[in-house]
C-alpha positions as CSV (number, residue, x, y, z in Angstrom):
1,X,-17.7,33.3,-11.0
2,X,-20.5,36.0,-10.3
3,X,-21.5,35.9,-6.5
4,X,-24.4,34.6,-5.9
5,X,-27.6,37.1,-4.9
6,X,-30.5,35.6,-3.7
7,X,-34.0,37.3,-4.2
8,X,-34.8,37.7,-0.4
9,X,-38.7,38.7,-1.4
10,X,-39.0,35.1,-2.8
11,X,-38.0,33.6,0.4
12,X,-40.1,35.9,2.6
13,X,-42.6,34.4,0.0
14,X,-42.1,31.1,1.0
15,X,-41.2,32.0,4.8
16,X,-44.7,33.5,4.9
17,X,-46.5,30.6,3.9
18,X,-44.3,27.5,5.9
19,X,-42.7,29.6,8.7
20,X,-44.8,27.8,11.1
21,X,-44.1,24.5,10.2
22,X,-40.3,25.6,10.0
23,X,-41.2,26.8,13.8
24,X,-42.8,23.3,14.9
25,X,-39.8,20.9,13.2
26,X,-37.1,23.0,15.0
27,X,-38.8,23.3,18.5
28,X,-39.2,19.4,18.2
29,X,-35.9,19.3,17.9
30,X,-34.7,21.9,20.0
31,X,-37.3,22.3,23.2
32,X,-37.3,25.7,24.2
33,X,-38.6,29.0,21.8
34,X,-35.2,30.8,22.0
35,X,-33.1,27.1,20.8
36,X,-35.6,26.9,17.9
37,X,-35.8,30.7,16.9
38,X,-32.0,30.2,16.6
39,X,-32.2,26.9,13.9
40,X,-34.9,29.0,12.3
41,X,-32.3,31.7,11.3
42,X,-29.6,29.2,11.0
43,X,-31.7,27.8,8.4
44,X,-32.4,30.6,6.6
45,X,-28.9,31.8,6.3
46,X,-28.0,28.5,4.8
47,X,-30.9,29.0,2.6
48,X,-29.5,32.6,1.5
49,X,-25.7,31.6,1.4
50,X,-25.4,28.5,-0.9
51,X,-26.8,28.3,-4.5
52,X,-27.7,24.7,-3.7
53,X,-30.0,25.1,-0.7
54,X,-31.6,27.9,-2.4
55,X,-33.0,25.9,-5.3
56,X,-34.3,23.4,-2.4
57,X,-35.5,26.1,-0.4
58,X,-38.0,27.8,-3.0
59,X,-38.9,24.6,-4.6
60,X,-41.8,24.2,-1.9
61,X,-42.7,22.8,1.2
62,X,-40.8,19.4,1.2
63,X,-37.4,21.1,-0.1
64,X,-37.8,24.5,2.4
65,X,-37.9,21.9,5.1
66,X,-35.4,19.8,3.9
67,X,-33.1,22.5,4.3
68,X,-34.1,23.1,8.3
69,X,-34.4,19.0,8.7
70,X,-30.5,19.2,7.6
71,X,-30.1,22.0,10.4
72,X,-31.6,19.9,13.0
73,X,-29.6,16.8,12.6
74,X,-25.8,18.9,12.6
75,X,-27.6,20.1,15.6
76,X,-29.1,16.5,17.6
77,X,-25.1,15.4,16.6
78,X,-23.6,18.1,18.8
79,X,-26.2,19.2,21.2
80,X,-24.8,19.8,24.9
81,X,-26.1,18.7,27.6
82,X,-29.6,20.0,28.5
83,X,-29.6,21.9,31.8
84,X,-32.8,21.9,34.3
85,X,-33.9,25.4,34.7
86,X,-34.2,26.3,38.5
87,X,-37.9,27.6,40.1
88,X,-38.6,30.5,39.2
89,X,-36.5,30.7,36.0
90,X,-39.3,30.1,33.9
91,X,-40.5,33.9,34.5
92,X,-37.2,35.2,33.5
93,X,-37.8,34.8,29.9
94,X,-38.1,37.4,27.4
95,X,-42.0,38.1,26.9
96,X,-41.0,37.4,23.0
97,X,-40.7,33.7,23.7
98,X,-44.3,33.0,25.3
99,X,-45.9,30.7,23.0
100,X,-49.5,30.1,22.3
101,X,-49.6,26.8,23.2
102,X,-49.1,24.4,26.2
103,X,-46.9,21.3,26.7
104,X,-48.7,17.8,26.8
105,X,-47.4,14.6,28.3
106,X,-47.8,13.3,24.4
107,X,-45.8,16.0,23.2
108,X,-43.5,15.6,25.7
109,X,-43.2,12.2,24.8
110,X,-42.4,12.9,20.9
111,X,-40.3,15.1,21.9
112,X,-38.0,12.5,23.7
113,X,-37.7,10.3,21.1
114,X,-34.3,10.4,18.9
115,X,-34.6,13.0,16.2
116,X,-35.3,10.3,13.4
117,X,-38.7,8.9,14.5
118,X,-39.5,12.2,15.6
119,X,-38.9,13.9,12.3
120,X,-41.2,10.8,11.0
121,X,-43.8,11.4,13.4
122,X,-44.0,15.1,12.2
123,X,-44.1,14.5,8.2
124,X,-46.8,12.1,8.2
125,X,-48.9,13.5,11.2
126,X,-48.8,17.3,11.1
127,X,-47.7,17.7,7.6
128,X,-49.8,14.6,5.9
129,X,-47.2,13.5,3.7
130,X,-46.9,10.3,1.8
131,X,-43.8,7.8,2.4
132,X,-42.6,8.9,-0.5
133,X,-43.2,12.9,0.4
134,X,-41.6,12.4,3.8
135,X,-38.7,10.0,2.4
136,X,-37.3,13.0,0.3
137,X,-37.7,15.6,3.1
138,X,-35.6,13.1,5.2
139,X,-33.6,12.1,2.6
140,X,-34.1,8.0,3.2
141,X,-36.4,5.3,1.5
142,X,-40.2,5.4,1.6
143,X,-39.9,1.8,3.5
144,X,-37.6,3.3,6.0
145,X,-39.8,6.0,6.5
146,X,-42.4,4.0,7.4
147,X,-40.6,2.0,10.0
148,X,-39.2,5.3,11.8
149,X,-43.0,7.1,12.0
150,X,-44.2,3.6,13.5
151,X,-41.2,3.2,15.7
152,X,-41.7,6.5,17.1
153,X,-45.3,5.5,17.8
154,X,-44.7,2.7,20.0
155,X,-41.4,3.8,21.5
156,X,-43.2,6.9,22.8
157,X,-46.5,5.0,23.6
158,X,-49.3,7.2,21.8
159,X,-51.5,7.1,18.9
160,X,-51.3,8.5,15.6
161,X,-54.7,11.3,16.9
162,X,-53.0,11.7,19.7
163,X,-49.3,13.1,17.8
164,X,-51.4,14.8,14.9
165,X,-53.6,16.4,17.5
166,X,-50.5,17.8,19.5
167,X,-48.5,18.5,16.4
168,X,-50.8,21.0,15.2
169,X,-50.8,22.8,17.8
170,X,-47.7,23.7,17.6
171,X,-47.6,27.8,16.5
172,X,-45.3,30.5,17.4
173,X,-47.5,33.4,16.6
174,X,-46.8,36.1,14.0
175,X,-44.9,38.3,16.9
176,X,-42.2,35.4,17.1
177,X,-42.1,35.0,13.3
178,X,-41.2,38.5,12.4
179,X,-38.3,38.6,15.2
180,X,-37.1,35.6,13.1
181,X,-36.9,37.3,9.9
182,X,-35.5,40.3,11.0
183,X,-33.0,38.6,13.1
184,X,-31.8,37.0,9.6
185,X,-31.9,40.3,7.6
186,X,-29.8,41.6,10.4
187,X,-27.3,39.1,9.7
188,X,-27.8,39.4,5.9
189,X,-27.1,42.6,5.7
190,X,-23.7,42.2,8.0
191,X,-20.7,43.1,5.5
192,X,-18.9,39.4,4.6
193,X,-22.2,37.6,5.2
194,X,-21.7,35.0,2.3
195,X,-17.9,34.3,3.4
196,X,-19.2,33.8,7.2
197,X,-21.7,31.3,6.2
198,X,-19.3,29.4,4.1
199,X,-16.8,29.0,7.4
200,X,-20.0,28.3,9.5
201,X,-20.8,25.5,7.3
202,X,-17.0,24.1,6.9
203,X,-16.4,24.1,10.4
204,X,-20.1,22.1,11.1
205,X,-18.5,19.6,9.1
206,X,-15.1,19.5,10.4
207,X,-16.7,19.1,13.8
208,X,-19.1,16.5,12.6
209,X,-16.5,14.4,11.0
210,X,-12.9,15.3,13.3
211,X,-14.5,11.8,15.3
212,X,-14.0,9.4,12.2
213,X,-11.1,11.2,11.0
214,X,-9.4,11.0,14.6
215,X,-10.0,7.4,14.7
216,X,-8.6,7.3,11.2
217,X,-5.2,8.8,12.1
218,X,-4.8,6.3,15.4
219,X,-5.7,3.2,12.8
220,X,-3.0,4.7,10.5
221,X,-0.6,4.8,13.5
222,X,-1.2,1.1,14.4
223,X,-0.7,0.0,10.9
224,X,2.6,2.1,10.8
225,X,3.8,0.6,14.0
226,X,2.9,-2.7,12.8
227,X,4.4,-2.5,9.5
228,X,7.8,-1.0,11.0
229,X,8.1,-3.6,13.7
230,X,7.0,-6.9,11.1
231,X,8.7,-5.4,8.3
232,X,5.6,-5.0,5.9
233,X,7.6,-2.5,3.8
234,X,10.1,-4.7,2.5
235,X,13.0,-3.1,4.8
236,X,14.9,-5.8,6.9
237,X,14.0,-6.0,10.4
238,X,17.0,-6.6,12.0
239,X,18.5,-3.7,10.8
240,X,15.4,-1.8,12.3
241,X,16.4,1.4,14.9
242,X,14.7,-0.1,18.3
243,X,11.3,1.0,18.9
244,X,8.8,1.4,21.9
245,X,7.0,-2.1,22.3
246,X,3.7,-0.2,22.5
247,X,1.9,2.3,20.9
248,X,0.2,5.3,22.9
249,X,-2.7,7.0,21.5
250,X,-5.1,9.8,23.1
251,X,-8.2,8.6,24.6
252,X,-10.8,10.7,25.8
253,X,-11.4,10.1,29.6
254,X,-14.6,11.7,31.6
255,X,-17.4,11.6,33.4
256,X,-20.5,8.7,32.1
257,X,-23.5,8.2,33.4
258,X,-24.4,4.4,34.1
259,X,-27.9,3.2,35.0
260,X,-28.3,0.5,37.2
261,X,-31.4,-1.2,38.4
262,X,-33.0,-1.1,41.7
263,X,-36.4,-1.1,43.3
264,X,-39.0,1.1,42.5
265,X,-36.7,2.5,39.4
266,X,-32.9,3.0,38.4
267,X,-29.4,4.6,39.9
268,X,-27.3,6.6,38.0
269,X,-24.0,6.1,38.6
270,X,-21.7,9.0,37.6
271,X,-18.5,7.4,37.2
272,X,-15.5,9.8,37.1
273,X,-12.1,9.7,34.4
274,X,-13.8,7.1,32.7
275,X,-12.1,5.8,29.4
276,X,-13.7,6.9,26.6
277,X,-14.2,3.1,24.8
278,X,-17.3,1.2,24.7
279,X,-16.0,-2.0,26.4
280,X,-14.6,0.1,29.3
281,X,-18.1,1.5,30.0
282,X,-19.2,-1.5,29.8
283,X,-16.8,-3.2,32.7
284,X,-18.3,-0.7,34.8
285,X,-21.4,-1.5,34.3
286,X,-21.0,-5.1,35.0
287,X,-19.0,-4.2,38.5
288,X,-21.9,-1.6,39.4
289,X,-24.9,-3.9,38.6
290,X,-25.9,-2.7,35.5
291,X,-25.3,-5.4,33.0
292,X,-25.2,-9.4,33.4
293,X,-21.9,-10.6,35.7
294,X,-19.2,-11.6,33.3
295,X,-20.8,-10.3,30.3
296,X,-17.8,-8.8,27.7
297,X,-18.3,-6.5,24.7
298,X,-16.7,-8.5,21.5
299,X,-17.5,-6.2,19.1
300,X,-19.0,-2.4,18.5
301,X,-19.9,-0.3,15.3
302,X,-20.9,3.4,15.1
303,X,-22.7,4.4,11.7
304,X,-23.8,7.2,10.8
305,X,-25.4,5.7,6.8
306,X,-23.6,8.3,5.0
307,X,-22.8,8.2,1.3
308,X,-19.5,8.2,-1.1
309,X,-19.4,9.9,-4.5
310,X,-16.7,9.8,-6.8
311,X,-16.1,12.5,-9.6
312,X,-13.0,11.9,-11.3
313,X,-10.4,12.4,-8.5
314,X,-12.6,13.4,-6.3
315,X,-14.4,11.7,-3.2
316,X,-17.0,13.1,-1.5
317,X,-18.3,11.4,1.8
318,X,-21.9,12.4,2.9
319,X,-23.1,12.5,6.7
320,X,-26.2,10.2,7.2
321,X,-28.8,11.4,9.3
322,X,-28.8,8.3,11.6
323,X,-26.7,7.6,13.9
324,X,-26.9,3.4,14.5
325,X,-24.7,1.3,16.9
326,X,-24.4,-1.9,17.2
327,X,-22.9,-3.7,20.2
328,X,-22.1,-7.6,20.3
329,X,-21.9,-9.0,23.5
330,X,-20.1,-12.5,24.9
331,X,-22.5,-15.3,25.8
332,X,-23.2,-13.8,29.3
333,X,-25.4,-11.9,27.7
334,X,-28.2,-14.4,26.9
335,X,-28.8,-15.4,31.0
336,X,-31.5,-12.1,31.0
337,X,-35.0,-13.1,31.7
338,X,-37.6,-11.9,33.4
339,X,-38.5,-8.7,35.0
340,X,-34.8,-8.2,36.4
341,X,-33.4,-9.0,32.6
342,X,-35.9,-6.4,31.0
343,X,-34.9,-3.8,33.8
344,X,-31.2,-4.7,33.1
345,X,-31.8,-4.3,29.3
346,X,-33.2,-1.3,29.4
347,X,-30.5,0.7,32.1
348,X,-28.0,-1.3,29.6
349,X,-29.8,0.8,26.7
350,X,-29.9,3.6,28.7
351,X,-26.4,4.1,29.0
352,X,-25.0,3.1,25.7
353,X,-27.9,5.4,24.4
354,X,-26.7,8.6,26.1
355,X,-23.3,7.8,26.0
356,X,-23.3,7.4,22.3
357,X,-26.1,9.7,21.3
358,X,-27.2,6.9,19.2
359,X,-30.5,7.3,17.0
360,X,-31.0,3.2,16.9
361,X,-29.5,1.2,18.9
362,X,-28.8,-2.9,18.8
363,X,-27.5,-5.9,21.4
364,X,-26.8,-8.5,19.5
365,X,-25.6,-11.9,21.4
366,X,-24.5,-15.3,19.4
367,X,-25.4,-13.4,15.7
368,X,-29.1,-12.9,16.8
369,X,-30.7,-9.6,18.0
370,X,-30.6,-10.1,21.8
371,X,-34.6,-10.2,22.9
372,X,-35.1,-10.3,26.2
373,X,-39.1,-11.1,26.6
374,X,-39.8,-10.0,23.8
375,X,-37.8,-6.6,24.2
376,X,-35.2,-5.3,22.3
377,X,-32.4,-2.4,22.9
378,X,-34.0,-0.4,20.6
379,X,-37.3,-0.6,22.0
380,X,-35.7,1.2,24.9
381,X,-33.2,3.7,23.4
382,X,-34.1,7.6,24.8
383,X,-37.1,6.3,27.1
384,X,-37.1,8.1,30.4
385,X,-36.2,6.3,33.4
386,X,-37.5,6.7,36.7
387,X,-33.8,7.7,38.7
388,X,-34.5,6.8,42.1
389,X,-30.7,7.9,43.5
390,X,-28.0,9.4,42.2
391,X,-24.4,8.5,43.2
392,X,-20.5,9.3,42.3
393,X,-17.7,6.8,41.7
394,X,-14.2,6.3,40.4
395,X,-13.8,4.0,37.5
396,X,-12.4,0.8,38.8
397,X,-10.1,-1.6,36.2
């Protein structure tokens, strides 16, 4: 199979005339000039390395940002943690990465919402494109469009003027543009460029999917265990060797933050070698005041809406670009009223939310969405609270 050249003066073409929007949608997503001059020539690579993102890439605006949309979600699915810069740190930047432009509480505000809306928010406001338009860019349903872009609106608490007004603003000046594209050419032009970008790209997806293949090797250890000790494989039990009575399986244990209300705002709780599963979290948050007392977690899906193609022999499993969970909780859970059971629904959301890195989030309680005034999980998912003390503690059984 000839390798494949791309015609790099067709995608300066294109660069040249969408480089700013592909500027704007990756500093939504990543916050700071250097973080979205990085996606930019992530993007690009991809865009040069695989036949497929090519043809998306110079098809126009909608596929060249499809390709950088992609980039942004691998990236909101692994981001770290984001560390405050001290005083005085701002100044240490390179001169390159001064932007002409300033940051607005609305902006701000987009810019906390979970990469979904936000992606809404910025097809229909800065680049005025139809549900239809911004479906394909995102790669979801027209309808589902529409209920993200309106989400975002009234999870971040502005108006349409005020979004479109901050959006495009948004511009990285020429200076910043050209450091992009010869940053890429750089790394075009590195011998083995083609076979690098393939690794890069099989290793995002190994990382992306080592979670759902991790849970599917424990699953496949329970049903061995199972099947040995209950004699599901047609072999005679009582002639079975002896085996342990349990089955030990790696859990991830940690540090997670839990939000707890108090006056004038919310604690955060760090709780220290934390077991990594939802209804352990969840025990600490009732024993620390942040969820109602006795409430238990029966149930817990993470799903990321990917898809599964079959060609002959051959299956081929799709990431989604959301990121859902859904939590049902006992009975407990439906004695929240009131101020105190909005504040206690929202550090709930709060903690699931960042321990999960969920894009929507829903409590559910007796088969209905819990609604607690008229408020709902999601309604809270990646607001900023107002952290009123800090604290460390050991997780308690």
């Amino acid at each position: 199979m000839a390798a494949f050249t791309p015609d790099l003066s067709q995608l300066k073409e294109v660069y040249d005339q969408f480089g700013a929007d592909l500027f704007a949608l990756c500093y939504l997503q990543a916050g700071r000039p250097v973080f979205a001059q990085n996606l930019m020539v992530t993007a690009l690579c991809d865009m040069a390395a695989s036949p497929r993102l090519w043809e998306l890439a110079v098809s126009g605006r909608e596929g060249f940002l499809r390709v950088a949309h992609l980039n942004c979600v691998d990236a909101s699915l692994r981001r770290p943690k984001r560390v405050k810069r001290k005083k005085g740190e701002e100044g240490a930047r390179s001169p390159g990465t001064k932007l002409p432009f300033s940051m607005t509480d609305p902006l701000r505000k987009v810019m906390k919402l979970p990469i979904s809306p936000r992606t809404a928010l910025f097809c229909r406001e800065r680049l005025g494109l139809s549900p239809q338009e911004g479906a394909r860019l995102m790669g979801t349903s027209p309808a589902r469009f529409q209920r993200l872009a309106e989400a975002g609106l009234k999870q971040a608490g502005v108006t349409s003027g005020q979004v479109r007004a901050n959006l495009e603003m948004l511009a990285p000046g020429q200076e910043l543009l050209e450091a992009v594209w010869e940053e890429f050419l750089a790394q075009q032009r590195q011998g083995g460029f083609a076979l690098r970008q393939r690794f890069r790209r099989v290793r995002r997806t190994m990382d992306t999917a080592m979670p759902f293949l991790a849970l599917c090797v424990v699953a496949l250890a329970v049903t061995a265990y199972f099947g040995v000790e209950y004699g599901w494989f047609g072999s005679d039990p009582s002639a079975q060797i002896p085996v342990s009575s349990s089955v030990e399986t790696a859990q991830w244990v940690g540090d997670v933050s839990v939000f707890v209300p108090e006056e004038g705002g919310f604690a955060e709780y760090v709780v220290h070698n934390t077991p990594g599963s939802l209804e352990d979290i969840l025990r600490q948050m009732v024993y620390l005041g942040g969820a109602p007392e006795g409430v238990t977690l029966l149930s817990s899906q993470l799903d990321n809406h990917g898809t599964e193609t079959r060609e002959g022999s051959t299956v081929t499993y799709t990431l989604g670009d959301t990121l859902t969970l859904t939590v049902e909780l006992s009975e407990q859970a439906a004695s929240l009223s009131g101020e105190e059971g909005v504040a206690m629904l929202q550090a709930m959301a709060a903690t699931f939310g960042k321990y999960s890195q969920a894009d929507e989030l829903s409590f559910r309680c007796g088969g209905e969405e819990l609604t607690v005034e008229g408020h709902t999980a999601q309604e809270f998912l990646g607001r900023e609270l107002t952290i009123t003390r800090t604290a460390q503690t050991d997780y308690r059984e």
